[in-house]
C-alpha positions in Angstrom: 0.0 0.0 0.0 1.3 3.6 -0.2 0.0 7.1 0.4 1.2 10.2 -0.8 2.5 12.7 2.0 0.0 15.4 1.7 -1.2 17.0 5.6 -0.9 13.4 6.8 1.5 14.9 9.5 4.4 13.1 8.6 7.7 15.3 8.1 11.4 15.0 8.8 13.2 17.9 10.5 16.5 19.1 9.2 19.5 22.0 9.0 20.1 23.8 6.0 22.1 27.2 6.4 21.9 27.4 9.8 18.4 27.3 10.0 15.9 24.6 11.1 13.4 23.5 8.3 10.7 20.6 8.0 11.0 18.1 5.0 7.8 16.1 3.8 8.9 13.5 1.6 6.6 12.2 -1.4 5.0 8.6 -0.7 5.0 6.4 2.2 5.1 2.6 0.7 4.4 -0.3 3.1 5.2 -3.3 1.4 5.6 -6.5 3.0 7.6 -8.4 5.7 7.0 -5.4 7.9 8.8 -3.4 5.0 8.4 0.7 4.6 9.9 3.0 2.0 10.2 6.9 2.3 10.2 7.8 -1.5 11.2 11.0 -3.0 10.6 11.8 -6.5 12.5 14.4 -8.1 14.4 15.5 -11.4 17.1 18.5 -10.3 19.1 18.1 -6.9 19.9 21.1 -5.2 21.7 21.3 -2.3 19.1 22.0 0.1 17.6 18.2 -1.6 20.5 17.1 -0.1 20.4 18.0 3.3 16.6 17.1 3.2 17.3 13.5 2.4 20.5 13.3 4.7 18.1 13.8 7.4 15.9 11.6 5.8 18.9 9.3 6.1 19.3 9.9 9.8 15.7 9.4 10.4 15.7 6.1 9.0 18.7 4.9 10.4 17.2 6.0 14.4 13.9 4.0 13.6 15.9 0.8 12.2 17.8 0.9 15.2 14.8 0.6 17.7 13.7 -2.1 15.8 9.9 -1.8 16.8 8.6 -0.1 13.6 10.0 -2.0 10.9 12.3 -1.8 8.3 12.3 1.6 6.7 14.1 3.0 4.0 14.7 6.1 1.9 14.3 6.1 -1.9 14.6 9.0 -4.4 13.5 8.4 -8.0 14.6 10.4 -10.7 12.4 8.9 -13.1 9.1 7.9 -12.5 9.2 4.8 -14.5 11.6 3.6 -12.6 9.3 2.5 -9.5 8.9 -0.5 -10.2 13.0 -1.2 -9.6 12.5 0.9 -6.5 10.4 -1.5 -4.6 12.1 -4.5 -5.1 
């Protein structure tokens, strides 16, 4: 199943020039075997992207380590064909 990340209230807090920022990422997959993906979708990176999905990074590295919510990880497609590869 997925959803798409619109007022849902799911957002990642991050630093970008010094100044504190929220990041909502695109889609939420569950898939199974108590499997999650956080999926960006995007065509140009800037360097803000970056330091959105670093903390994206971080975030999914702190929930894998509690190991009470699954196995989560953080995807960014660049094409949207390409979602199929994504998820396996």
């Amino acid at each position: 199943s997925w959803v798409k990340n619109d007022h849902i209230g799911f957002e990642i807090y991050y630093v970008y020039q010094g100044e504190y920022h929220t990041y909502y990422p695109d889609f939420i997959i569950r898939l199974t075997n108590d499997r999650y993906l956080l999926v960006e979708v995007k065509g140009i990176k800037t360097d803000k992207d970056k330091a959105k999905w670093a903390a994206a990074e971080e975030w999914v590295k702190a929930v894998n380590n509690t190991q009470k919510f699954g196995r989560w990880e953080f995807k960014v497609l660049e094409d949207p064909d390409d979602i199929f590869d994504l998820v396996v």
